[in-house]
Backbone bond lengths (Angstrom), bond angles and torsions (degrees), N, CA, C in turn:
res aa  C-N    CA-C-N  psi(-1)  N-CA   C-N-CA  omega(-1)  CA-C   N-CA-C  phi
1 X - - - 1.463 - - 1.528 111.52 -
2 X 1.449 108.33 -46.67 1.881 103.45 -176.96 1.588 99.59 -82.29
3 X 1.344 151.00 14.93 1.144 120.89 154.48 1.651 100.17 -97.72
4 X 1.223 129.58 -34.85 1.673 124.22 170.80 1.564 104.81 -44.57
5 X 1.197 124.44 -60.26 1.504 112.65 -156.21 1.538 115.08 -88.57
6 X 1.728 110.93 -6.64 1.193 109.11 155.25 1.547 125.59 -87.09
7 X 1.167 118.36 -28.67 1.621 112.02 149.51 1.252 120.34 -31.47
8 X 1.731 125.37 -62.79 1.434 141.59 160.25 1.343 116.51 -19.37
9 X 1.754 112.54 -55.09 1.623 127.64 -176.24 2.065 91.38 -72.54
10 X 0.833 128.91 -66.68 0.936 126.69 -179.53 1.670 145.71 -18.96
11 X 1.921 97.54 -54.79 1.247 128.50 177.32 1.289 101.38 -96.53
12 X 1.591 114.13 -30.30 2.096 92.63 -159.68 1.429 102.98 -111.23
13 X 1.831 124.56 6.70 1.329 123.38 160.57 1.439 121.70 -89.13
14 X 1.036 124.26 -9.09 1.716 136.75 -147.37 1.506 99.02 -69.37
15 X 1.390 101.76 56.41 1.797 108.96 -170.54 1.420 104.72 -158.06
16 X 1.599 120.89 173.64 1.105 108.91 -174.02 1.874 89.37 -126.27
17 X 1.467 129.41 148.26 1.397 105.48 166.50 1.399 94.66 -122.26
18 X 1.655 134.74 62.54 1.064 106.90 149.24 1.749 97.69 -125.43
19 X 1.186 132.34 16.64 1.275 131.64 172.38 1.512 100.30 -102.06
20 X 1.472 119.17 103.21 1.430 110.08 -171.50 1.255 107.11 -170.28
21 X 1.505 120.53 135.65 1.488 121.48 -148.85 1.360 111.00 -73.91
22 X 1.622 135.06 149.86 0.840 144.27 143.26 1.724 126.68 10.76
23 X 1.777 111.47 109.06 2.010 97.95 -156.46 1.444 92.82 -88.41
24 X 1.160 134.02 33.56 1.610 120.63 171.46 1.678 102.69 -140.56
25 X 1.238 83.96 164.99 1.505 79.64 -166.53 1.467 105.48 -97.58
26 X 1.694 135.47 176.41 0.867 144.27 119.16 1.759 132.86 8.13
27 X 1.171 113.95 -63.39 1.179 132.50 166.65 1.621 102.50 -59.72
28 X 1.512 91.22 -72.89 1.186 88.95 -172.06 1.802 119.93 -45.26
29 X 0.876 118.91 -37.05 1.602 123.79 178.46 1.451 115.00 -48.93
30 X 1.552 97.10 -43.58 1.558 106.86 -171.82 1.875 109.37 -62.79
31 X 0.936 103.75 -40.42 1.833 124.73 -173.39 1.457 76.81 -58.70
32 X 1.576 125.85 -80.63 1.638 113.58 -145.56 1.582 102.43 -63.91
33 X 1.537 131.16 -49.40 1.249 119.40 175.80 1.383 136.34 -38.98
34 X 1.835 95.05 -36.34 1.586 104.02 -172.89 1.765 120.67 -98.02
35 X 1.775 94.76 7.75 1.764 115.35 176.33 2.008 85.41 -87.89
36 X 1.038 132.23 -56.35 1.086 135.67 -153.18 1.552 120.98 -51.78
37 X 1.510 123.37 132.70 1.237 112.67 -155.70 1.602 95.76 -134.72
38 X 1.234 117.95 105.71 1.370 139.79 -167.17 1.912 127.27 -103.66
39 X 0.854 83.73 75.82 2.104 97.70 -168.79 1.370 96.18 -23.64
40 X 0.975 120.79 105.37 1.428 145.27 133.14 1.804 107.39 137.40
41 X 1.170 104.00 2.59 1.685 107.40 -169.26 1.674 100.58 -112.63
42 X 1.100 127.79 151.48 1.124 141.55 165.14 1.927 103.98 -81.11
43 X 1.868 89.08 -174.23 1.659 85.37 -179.90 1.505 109.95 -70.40
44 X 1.658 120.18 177.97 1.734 121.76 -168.93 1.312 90.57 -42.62
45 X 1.767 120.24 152.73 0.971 114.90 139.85 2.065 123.38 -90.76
46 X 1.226 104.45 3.15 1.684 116.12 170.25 1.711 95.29 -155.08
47 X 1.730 116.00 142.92 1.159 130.99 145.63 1.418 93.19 -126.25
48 X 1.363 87.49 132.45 1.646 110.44 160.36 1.809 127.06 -127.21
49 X 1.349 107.02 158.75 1.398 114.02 164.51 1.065 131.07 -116.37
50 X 1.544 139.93 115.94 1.651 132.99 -157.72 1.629 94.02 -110.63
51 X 1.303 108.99 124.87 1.285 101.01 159.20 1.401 116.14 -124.41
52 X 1.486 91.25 161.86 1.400 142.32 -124.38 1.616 113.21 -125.68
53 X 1.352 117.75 166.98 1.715 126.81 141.60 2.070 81.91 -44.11
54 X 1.078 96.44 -88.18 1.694 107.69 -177.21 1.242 118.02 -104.30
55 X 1.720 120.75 109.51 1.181 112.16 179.37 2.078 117.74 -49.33
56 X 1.927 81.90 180.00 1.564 90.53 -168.40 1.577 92.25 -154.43
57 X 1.360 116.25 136.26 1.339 128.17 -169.60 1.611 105.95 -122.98
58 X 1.732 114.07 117.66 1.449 120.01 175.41 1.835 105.52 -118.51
59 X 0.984 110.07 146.29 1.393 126.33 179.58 1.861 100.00 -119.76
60 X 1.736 108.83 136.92 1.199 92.37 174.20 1.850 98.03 -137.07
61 X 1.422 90.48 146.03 1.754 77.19 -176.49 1.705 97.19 -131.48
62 X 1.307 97.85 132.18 1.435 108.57 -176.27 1.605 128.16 -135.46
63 X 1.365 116.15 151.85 1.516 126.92 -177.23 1.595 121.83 -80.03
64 X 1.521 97.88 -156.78 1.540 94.38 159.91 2.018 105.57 -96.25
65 X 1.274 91.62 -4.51 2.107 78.32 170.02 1.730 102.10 -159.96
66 X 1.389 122.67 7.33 1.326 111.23 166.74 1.686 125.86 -123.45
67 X 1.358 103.30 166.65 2.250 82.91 172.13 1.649 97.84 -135.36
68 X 1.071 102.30 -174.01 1.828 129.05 168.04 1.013 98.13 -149.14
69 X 1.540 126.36 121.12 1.375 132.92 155.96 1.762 114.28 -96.84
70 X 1.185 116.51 141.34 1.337 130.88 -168.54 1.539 106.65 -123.49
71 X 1.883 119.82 90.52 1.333 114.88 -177.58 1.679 106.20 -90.58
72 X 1.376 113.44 178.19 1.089 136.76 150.50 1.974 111.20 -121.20
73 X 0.795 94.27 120.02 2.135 89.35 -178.65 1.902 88.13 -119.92
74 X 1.472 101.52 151.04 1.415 108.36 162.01 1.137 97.57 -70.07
75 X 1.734 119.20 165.14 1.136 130.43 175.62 1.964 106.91 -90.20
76 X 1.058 93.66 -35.80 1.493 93.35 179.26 1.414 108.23 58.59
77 X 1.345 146.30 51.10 1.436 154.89 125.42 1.850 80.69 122.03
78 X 1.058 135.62 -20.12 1.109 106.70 -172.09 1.621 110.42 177.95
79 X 1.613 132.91 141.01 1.638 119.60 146.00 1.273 119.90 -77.84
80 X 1.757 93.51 141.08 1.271 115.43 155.48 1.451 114.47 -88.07
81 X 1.318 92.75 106.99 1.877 100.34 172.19 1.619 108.00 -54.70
82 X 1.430 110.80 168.34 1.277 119.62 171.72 1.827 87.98 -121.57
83 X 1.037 134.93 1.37 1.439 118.66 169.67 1.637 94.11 178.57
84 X 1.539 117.96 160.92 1.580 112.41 -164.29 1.474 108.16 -81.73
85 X 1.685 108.11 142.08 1.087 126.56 -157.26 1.295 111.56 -104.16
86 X 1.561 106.70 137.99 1.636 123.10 179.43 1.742 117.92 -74.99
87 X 1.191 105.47 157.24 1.902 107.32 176.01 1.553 92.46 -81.10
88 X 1.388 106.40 140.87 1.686 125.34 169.69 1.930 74.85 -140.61
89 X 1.996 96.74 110.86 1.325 101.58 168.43 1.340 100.00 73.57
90 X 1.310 109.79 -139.61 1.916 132.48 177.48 1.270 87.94 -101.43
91 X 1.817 147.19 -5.66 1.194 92.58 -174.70 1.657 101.00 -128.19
92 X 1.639 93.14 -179.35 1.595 94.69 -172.08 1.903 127.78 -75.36
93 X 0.645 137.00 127.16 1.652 140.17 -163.19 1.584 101.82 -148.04
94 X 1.650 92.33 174.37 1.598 122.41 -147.87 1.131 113.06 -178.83
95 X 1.877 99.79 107.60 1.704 99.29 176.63 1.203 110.52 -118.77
96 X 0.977 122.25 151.06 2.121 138.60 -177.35 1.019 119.98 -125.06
97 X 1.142 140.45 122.83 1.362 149.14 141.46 1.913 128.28 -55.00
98 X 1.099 111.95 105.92 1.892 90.18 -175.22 1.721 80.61 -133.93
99 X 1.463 118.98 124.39 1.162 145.72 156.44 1.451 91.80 58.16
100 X 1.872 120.76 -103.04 1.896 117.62 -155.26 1.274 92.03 -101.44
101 X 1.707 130.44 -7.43 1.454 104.68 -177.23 1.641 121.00 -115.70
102 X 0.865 114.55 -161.51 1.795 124.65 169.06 1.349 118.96 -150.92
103 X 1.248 103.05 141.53 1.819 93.88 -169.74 1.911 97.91 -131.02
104 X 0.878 134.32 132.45 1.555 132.45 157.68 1.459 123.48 -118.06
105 X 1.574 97.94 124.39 1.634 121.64 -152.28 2.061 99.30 -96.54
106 X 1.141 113.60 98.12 1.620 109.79 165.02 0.994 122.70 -101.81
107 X 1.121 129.19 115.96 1.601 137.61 151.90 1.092 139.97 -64.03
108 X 1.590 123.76 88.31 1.483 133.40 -144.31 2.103 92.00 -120.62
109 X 1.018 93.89 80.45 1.984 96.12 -175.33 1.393 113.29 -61.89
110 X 1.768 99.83 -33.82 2.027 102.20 167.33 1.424 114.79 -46.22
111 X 1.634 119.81 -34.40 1.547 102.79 168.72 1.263 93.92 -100.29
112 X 1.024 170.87 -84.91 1.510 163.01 -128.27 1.301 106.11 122.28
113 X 1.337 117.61 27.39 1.390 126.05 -164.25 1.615 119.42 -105.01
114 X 1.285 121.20 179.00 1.857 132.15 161.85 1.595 97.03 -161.39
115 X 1.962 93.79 100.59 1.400 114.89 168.89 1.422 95.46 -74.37
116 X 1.562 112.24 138.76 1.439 134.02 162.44 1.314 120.21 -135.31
117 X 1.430 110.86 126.03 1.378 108.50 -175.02 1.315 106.41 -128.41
118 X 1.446 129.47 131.00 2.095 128.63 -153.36 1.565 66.18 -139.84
119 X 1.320 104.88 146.19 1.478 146.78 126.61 1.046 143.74 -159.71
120 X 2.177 120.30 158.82 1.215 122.16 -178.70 1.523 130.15 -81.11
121 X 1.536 109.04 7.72 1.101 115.29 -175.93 1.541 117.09 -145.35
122 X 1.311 115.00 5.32 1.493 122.24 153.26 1.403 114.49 -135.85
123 X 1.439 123.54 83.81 1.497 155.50 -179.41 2.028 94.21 -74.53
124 X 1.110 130.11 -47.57 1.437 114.83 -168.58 1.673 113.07 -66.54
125 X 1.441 102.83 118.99 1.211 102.39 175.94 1.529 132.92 -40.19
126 X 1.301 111.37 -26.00 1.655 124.12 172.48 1.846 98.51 -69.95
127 X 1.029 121.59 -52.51 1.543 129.72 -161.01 1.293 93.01 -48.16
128 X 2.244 117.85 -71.74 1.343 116.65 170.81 1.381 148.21 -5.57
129 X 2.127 74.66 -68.46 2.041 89.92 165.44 1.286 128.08 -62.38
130 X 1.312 109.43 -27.33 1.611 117.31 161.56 1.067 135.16 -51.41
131 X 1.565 111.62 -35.03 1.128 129.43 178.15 1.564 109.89 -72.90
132 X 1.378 96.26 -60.79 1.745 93.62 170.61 1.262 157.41 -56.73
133 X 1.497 91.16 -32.54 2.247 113.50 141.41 1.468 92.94 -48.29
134 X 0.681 140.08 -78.21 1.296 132.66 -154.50 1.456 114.59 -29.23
135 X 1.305 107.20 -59.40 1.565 117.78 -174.93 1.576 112.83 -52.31
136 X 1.391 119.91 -1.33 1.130 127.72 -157.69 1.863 132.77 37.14
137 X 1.145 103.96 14.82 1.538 134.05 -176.56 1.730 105.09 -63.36
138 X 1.554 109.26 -31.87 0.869 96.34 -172.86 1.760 139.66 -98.42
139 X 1.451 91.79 -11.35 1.780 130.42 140.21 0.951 114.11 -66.20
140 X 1.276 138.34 15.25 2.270 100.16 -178.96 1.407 79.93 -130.98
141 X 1.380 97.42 153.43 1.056 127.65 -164.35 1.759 106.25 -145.04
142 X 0.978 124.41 128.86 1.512 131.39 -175.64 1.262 125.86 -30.73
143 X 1.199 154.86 133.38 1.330 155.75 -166.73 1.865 90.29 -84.97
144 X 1.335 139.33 120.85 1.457 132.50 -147.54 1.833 78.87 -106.93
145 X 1.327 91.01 168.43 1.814 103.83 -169.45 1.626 104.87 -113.62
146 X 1.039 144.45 148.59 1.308 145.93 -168.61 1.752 107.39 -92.72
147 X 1.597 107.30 130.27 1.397 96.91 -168.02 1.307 123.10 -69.21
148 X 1.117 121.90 162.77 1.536 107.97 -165.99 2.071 98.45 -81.31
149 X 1.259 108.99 164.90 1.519 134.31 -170.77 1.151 92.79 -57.67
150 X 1.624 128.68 -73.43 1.820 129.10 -152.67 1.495 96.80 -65.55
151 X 1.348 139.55 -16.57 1.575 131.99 148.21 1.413 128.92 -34.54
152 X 1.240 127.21 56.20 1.885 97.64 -169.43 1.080 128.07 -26.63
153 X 1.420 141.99 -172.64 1.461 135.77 -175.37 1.650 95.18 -104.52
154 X 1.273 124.54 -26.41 1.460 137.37 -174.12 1.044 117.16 -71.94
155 X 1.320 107.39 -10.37 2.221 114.07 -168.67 1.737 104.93 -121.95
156 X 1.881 104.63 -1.13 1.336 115.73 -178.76 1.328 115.08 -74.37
157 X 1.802 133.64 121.23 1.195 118.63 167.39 1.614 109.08 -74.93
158 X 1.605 123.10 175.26 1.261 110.81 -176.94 1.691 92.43 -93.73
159 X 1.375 124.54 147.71 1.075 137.90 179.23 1.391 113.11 176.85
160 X 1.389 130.61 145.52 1.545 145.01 159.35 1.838 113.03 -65.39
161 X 1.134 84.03 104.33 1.872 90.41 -177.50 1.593 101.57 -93.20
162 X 1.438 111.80 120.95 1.744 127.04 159.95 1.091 112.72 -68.16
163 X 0.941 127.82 -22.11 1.971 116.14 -139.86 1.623 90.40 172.90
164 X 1.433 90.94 129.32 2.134 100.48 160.49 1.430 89.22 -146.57
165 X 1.435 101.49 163.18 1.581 112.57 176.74 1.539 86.13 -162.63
166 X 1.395 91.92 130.51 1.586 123.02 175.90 1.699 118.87 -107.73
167 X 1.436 104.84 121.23 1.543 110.36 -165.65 1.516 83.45 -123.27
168 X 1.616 116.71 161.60 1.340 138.63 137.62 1.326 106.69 -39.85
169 X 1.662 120.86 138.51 1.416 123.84 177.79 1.718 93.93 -97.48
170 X 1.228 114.95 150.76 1.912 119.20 158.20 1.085 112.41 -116.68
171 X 1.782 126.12 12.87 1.403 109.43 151.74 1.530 134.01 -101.94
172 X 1.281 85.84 145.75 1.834 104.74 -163.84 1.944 92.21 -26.07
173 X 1.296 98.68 123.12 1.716 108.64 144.06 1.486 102.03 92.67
174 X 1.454 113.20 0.44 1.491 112.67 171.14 1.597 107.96 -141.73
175 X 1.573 100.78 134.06 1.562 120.50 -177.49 1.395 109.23 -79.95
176 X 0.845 114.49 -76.27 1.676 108.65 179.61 1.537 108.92 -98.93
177 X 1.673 85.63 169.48 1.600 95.46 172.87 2.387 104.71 -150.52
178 X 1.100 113.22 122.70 0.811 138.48 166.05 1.863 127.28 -67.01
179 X 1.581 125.40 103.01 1.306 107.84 170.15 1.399 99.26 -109.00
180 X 1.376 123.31 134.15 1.510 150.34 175.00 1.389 109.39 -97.93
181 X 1.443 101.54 116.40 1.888 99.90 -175.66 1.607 90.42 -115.21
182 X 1.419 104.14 104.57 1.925 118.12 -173.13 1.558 87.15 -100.60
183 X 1.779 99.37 -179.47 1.148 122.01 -177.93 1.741 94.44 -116.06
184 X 1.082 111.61 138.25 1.881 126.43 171.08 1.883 101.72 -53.66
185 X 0.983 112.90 156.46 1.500 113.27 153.58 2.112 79.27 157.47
186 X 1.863 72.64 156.08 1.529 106.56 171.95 2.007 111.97 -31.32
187 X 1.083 86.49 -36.86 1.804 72.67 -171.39 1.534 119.35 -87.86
188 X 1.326 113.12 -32.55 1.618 129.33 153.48 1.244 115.69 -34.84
189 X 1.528 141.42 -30.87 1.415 160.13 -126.59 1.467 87.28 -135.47
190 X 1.584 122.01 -55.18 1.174 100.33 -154.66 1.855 100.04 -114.16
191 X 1.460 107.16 12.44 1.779 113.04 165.85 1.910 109.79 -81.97
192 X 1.368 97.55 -18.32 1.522 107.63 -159.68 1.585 91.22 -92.92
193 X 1.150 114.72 -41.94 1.588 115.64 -173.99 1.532 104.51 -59.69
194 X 1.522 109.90 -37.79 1.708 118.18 -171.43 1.605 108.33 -67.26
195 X 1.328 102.28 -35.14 1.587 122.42 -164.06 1.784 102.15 -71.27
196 X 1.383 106.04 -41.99 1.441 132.13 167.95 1.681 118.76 -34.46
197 X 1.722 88.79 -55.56 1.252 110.64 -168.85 1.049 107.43 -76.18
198 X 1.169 133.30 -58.96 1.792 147.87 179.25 1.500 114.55 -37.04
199 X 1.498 116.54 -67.89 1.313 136.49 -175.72 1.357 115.65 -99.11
200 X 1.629 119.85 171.60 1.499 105.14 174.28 1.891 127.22 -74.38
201 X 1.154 56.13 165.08 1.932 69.64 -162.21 1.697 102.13 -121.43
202 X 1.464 110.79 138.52 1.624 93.80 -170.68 2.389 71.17 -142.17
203 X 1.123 106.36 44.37 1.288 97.11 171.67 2.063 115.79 67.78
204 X 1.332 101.86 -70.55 1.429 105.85 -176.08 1.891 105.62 -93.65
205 X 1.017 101.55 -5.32 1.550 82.01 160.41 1.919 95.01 -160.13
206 X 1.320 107.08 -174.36 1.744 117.33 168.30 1.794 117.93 -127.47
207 X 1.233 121.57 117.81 1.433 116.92 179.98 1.151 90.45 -114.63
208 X 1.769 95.73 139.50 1.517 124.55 -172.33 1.220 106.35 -111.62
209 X 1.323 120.78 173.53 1.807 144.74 -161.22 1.215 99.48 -38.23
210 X 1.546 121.95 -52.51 1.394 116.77 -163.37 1.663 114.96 -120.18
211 X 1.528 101.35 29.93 1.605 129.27 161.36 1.218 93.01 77.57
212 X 1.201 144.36 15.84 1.793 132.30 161.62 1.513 89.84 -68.66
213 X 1.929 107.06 147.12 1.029 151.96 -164.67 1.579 120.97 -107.81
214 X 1.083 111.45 103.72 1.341 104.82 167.40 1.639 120.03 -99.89
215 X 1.454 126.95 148.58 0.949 125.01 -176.23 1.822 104.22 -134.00
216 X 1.282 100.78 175.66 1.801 103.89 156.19 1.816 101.90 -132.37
217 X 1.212 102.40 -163.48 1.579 112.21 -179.31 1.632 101.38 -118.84
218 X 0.621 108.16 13.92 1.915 112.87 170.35 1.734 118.50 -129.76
219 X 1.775 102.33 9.06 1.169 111.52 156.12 1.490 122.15 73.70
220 X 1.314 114.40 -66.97 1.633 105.61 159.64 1.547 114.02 -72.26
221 X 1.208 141.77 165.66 0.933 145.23 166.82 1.531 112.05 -80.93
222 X 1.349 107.38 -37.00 1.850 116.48 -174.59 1.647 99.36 -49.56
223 X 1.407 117.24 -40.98 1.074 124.36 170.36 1.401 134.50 -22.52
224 X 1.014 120.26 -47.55 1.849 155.15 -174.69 1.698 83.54 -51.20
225 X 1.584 130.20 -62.03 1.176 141.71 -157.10 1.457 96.51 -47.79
226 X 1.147 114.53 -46.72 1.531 116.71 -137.53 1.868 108.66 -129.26
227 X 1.454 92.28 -2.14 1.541 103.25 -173.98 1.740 119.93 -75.76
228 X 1.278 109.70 -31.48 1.782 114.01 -164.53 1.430 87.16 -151.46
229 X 1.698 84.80 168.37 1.495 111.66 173.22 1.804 84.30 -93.37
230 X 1.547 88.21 169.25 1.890 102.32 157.68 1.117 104.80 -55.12
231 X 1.509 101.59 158.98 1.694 101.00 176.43 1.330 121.22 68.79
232 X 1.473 127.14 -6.46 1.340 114.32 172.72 1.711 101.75 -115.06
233 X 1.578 77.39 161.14 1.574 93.75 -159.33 1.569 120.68 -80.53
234 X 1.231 125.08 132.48 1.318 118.99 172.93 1.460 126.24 -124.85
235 X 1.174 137.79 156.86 1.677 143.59 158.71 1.950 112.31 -69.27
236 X 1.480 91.23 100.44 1.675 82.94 155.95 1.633 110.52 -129.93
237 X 1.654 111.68 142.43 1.039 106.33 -178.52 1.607 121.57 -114.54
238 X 1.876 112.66 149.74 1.063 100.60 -179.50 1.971 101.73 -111.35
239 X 1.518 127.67 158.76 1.320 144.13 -134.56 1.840 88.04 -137.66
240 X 0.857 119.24 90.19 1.591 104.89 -177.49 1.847 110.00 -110.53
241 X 1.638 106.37 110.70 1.538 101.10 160.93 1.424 130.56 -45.40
């Protein structure tokens, strides 16, 4: 069994999922920028899209002598703070001052994103955050996908699934195989530990009653502890006889 399901870790992780483009679209950007209603600015006067390895979407709205720019940046696996960052909500952020402007940096990993919002005429860090509720970016949360049937409900950790894709399995004694792209959080961590406990556990993966396979993409399971923030996205796979 542990050389089959490490073959599995082998062939069906050989990827990374935290380098991964932007979960809203283009369009979509334009709608939240151009809903947004900003005391003293009219609607954008430019939205644009730069592309990229991974595009990045900025909105800029301007006066007769001030602006607010409204980015989208890929996250690209992760921010580098420029100094340690406070909770705005659940998520992590960072505001700066450098000479006439202000910029506030959010890290929202449910889209794969780093909301930034700089301006020359609303410098108070409260004003910023205001600005950035606004976009509603910082509420939404994924529309979750329903697990597929050949899953029992008994071998399910609790987690928000984005994305599954179902392939033919080619190892001996199992038909399909399932990759689940979930979101991290406290209960995922501690359904998997239960799941651990219940059934066998061989550390890097868990086989259940009727030998379906669970796996992750970081291979040990201890991993899970120490792998993501909430909200960031991971690969777990299920192995179905």
């Amino acid at each position: 069994m542990k050389r089959i399901i490490m073959a599995v870790l082998a062939m069906g992780f050989g990827f990374s999922a935290f380098a991964q483009p932007i979960a809203i679209s283009f369009s979509d950007f334009t709608e939240i920028v151009g809903s947004m209603q900003i005391q003293g600015f009219s609607s954008p006067f430019e939205i644009t899209e730069e592309e990229d390895e991974f595009n990045r979407y900025a909105a800029t709205f301007l006066n007769t002598k001030d602006f607010v720019y409204v980015k989208l940046d890929p996250r690209k696996g992760g921010v580098v703070w420029q100094d340690a960052p406070y909770k705005l909500g659940k998520w992590d952020a960072e505001y700066a001052f450098l000479r006439t402007q202000a910029t506030l940096a959010i890290d929202l990993p449910a889209i794969e994103a780093v909301l930034r919002i700089s301006s020359n005429k609303f410098t108070d860090q409260a004003d910023l955050e205001a600005i950035a509720w606004q976009t509603g970016l910082l509420d939404r949360n994924f529309a979750a996908l329903r697990w597929p049937d050949e899953i029992p409900e008994a071998f399910r950790p609790e987690c928000v699934i984005v994305d599954v894709e179902r392939v033919e399995s080619s190892t001996e004694g199992y038909t399909t195989e399932y990759f689940l792209t979930v979101l991290m959080s406290k209960e995922l961590k501690q359904s998997v530990k239960r799941l651990r406990s219940q059934y066998e556990d061989n550390g890097h993966y868990i086989v259940f009653s009727d030998k379906t396979a669970l796996t992750s993409q970081f291979g040990h399971l201890d991993d899970l502890d120490t792998c993501c923030r909430d909200d960031e996205k991971l690969v777990i796979s299920f192995q179905i006889p």
